[in-house]
N, C-alpha and C positions, 0 to 999 in steps of 0.2 A: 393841731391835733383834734381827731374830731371826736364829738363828744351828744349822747343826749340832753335834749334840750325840752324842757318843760315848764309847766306854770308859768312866776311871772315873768321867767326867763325868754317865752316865747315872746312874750310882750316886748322886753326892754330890746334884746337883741337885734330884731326889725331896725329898731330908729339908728341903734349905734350901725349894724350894717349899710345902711343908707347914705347914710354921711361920712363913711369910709369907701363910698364906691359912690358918692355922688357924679364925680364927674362924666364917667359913661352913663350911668345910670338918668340922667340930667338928657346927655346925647340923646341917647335910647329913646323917651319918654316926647322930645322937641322932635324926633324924627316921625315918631307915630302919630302924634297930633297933627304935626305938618300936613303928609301924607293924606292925614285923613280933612282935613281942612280944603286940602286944595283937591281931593275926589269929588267932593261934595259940593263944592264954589263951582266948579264946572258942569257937574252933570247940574245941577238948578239949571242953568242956561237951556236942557234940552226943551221940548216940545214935542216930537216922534215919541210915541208909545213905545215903538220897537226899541228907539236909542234909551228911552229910560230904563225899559225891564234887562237891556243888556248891562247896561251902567248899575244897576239896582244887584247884579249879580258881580258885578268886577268888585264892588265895593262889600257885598258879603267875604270875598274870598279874598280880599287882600288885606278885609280885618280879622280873618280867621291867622292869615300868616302874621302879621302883625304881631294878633293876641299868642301866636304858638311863641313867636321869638321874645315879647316878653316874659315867658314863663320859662322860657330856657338860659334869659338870663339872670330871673330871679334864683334860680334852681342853682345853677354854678354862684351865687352869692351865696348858696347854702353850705356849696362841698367847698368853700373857701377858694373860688376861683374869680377872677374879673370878670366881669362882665363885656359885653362886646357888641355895636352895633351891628357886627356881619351877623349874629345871629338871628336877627331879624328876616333876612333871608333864606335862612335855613329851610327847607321842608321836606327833612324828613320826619317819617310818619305821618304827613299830610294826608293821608288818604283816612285811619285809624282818624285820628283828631278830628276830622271833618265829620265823617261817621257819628262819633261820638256827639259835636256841638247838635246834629241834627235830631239824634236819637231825646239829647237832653231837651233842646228846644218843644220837640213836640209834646213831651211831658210838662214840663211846663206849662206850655200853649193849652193844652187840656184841664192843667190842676186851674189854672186860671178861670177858665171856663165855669169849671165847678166852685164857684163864689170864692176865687183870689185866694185866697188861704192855702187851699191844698197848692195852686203853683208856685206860689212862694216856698213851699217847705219840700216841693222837689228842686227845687232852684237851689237850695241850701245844701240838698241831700248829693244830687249828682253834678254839685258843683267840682269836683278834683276829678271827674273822669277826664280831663284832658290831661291835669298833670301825671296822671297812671300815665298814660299812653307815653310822654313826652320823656318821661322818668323810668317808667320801665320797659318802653318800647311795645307796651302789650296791642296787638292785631286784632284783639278781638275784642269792638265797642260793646259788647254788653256785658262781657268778662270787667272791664275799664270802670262801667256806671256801676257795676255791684262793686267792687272794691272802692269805689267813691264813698258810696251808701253805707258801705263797711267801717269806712275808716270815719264817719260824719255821727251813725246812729249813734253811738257810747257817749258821744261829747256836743250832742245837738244843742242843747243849751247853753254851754257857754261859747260856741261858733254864732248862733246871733247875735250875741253881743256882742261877739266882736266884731261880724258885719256891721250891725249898728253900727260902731264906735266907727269904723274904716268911714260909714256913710257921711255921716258927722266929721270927721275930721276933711274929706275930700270937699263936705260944702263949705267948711269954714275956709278951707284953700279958694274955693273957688269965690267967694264972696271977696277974696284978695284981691281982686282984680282979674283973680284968673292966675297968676306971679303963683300964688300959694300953691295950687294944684303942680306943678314944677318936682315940688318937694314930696307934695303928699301920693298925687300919683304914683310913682314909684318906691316909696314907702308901703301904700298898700301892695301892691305887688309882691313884696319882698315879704311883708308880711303875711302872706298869703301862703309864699313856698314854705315859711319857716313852722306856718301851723301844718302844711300839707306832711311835711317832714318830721313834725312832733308827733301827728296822731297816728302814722305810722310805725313809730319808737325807731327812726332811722338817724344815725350821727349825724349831727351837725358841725361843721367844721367853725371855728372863731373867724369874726370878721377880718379881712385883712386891710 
């Protein structure tokens, strides 16, 4: 039955959903590292300028689809659905979503510029313009980044923290040998949907 979900509720929920959908969630997670492990081990090999700025672009857009199907499988951990590695191939709304990382990127790229700070807090700000798209199918990336910034400005302060805490919890995974991130990886993901999903005030469905 679904339900809002708030406070420390947004917190605890993540881990229990996790661990009731580890095993795709586990798939999912060993498929994207893969992928991206072995785009990256290959193109090092080039030498041709040309082969690298083309390799330089295959590997932008296939961590774009990558990054869409993990968020469309955190999102159905939300409305109490399985998760799925076919979703990984998924792209629709790729056109919007791409839009979007680029529109966000360059703000960033900019706030950066002006002494680090201001890009980090658009980084923070129009961080769920993808999950708009992915979640409400919305076509129009700057509709997408304002309803990001919507749904971030009321709650900016305790959204750091909880970046924080995701950053911290993924190095102490990865100080694991690497083993830890398995877990935490898609734990934050999951955690991600279920804040994206609070500050909305959208039901949440119970983990299954």
């Amino acid at each position: 039955r679904l339900r809002t979900v708030t406070g420390v509720q947004t917190c605890a929920l993540p881990i229990y959903a996790t661990l009731k959908n580890i095993g795709p969630m586990l798939i999912i997670t060993i498929v994207i590292l893969l992928v991206q492990f072995v785009l990256r081990f290959v193109g090092a090999g080039f030498e041709n300028n040309l082969l690298i700025v083309i390799w330089t672009i295959l590997l932008f857009v296939v961590g774009l689809v990558l990054a869409m199907g993990l968020i469309r499988a955190s999102l159905r951990v939300t409305d109490g659905g399985r998760p799925d590695v076919n979703q990984l191939t998924q792209l629709d709304d790729f056109g919007p979503y791409v839009l979007v990382q680029i529109i966000a990127g360059i703000a960033i790229f900019v706030g950066l510029i002006l002494c680090i700070i201001p890009g980090l807090i658009a980084a923070v700000l129009v961080g769920f313009g993808g999950y708009v798209v992915l979640d409400q199918h919305e076509t129009d990336p700057i509709a997408a980044i304002k309803r990001s910034i919507e749904l971030v400005k009321p709650k900016f302060g305790p959204i750091i923290g909880l970046l924080c805490l995701l950053f911290l919890i993924n190095i102490l995974g990865a100080l694991l040998c690497g083993v830890g991130l398995l877990f935490t990886y898609p734990m934050t993901a999951i955690t991600m949907a279920y804040t994206y999903r609070s500050l909305g005030g959208q039901p949440i469905a119970p983990p299954n």
